[in-house]
C-alpha positions as CSV (number, residue, x, y, z in Angstrom):
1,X,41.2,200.2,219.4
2,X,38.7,197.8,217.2
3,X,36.6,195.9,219.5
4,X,35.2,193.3,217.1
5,X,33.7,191.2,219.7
6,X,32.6,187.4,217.8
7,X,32.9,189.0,214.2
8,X,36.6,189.0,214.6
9,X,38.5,185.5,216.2
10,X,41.5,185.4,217.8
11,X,44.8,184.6,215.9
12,X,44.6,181.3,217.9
13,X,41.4,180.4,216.9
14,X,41.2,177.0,215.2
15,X,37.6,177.9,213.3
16,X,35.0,180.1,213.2
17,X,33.0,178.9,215.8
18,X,28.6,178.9,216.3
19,X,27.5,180.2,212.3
20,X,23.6,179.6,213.4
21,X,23.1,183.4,213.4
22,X,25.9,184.5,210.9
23,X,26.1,185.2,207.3
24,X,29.2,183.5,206.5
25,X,28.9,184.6,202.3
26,X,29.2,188.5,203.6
27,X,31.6,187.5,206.4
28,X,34.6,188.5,204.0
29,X,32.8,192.0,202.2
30,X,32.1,192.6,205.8
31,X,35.7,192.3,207.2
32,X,37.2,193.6,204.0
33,X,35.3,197.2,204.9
34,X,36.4,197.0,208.3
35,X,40.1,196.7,207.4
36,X,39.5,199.5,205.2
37,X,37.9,201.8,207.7
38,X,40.9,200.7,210.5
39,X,44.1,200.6,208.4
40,X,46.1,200.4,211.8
41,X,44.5,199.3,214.8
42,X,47.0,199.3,217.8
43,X,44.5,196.7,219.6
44,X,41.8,194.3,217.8
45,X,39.6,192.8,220.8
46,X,38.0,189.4,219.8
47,X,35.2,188.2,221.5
48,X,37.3,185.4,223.0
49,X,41.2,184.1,224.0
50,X,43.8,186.4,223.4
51,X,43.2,190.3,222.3
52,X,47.7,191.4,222.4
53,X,47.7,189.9,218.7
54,X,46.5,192.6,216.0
55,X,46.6,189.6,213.0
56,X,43.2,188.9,214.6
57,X,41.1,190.5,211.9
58,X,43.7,188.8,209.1
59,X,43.2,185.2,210.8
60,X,39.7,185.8,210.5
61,X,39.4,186.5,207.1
62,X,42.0,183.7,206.1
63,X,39.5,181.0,208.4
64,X,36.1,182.7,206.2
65,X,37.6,182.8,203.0
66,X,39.2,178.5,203.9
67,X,35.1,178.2,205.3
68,X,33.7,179.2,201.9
69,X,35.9,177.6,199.8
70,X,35.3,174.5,200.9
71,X,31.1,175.3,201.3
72,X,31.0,176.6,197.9
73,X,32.8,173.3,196.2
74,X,29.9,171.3,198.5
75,X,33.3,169.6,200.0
76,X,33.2,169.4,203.9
């Protein structure tokens, strides 16, 4: 089980939610590790909506890597 509490967002999350206190930049080292470390989780806990998906952590990184894409080009 990977509880990943507001660091990881739900498969049905539509963004990344409040950034004020993250680091968006390391977001995707930090996510990439954890993948790493958990090859296989059986559950992946979210901090919100639904935790019975386990492409959490993958939606996550495909909504950080969108995010900085489109930060780094200046685009919003």
């Amino acid at each position: 089980m990977l509880y990943g509490g507001c660091f990881i967002k739900s498969a049905e999350a539509n963004d990344l939610g409040y950034l004020g206190d993250a680091d968006v930049k390391e977001w995707e080292k930090s996510i990439q590790k954890v993948q790493a470390k958990f090859k296989n989780p059986i559950y992946i806990i979210p901090g919100h909506d639904d935790w019975t998906n386990v492409e959490s952590l993958k939606h996550t990184l495909k909504m950080v890597r969108e995010y900085n894409t489109v930060h780094a080009s200046g685009k919003k």
